[in-house]
C-alpha positions in Angstrom: 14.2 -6.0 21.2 12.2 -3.5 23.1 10.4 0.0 21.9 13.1 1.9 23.0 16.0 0.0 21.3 14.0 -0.3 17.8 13.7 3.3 18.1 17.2 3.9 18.4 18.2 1.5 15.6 15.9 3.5 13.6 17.4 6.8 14.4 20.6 5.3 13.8 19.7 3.8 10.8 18.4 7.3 9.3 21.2 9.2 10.2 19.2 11.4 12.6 20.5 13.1 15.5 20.2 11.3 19.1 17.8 14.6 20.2 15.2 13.1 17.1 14.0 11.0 20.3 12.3 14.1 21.2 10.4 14.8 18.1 9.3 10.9 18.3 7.3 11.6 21.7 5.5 14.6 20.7 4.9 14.3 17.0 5.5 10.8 16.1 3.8 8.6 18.8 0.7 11.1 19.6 -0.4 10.8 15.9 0.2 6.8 16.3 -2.1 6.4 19.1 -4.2 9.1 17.2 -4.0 6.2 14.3 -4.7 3.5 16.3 -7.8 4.9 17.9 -9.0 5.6 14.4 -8.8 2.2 13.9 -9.6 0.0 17.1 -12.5 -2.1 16.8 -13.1 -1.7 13.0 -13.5 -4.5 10.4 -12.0 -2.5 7.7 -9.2 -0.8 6.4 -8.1 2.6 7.4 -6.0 4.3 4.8 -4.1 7.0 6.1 -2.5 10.2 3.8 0.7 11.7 4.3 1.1 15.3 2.0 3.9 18.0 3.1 6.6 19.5 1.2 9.8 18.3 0.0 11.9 17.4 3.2 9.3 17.6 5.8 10.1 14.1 6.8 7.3 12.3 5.6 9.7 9.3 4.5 11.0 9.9 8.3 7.5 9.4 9.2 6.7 6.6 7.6 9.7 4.8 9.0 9.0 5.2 12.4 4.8 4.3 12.3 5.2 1.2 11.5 7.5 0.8 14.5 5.2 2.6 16.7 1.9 1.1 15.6 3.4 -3.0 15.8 4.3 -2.5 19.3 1.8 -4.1 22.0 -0.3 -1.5 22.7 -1.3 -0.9 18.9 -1.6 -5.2 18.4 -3.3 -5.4 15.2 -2.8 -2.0 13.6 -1.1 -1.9 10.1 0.0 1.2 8.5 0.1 1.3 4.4 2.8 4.1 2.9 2.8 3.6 -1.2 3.7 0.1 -0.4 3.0 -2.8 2.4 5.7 -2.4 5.5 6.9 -5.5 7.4 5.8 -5.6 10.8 8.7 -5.3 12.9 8.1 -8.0 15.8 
């Protein structure tokens, strides 16, 4: 299953709207790479916060990171939410 299709599985999955796509490519996969780069090259863990208020999609956000950050081009990256997250390969 490519990128794309896990993506749309997700949105599916969440009940969002087919637009959410959108909000994925500017908000969602900038602060993965942003993640990522905190992370490349380090021997140890990077913990990362998520605060906001009541239905500002941080559960929404935490779905989708784990997606974005198991994909190829973030091999090795592994995002911690309250709880471990199965790598979705």
């Amino acid at each position: 299953m490519n990128i794309d299709d896990k993506l749309q599985a997700l949105i599916a999955a969440e009940g969002l709207p087919a637009g959410f796509r959108e909000t994925i490519d500017k908000v969602h996969l900038p602060l993965a790479a942003a993640i990522a780069r905190k992370q490349s090259n380090k021997h140890s863990t990077l913990v990362v916060g998520v605060s906001g208020a009541q239905g500002a999609g941080k559960s929404t956000l935490t779905a989708f990171l784990p997606v974005l950050l198991t994909e190829p081009w973030f091999a090795n990256s592994e995002f911690f939410a309250g709880r471990y997250l199965p790598h979705f390969r």
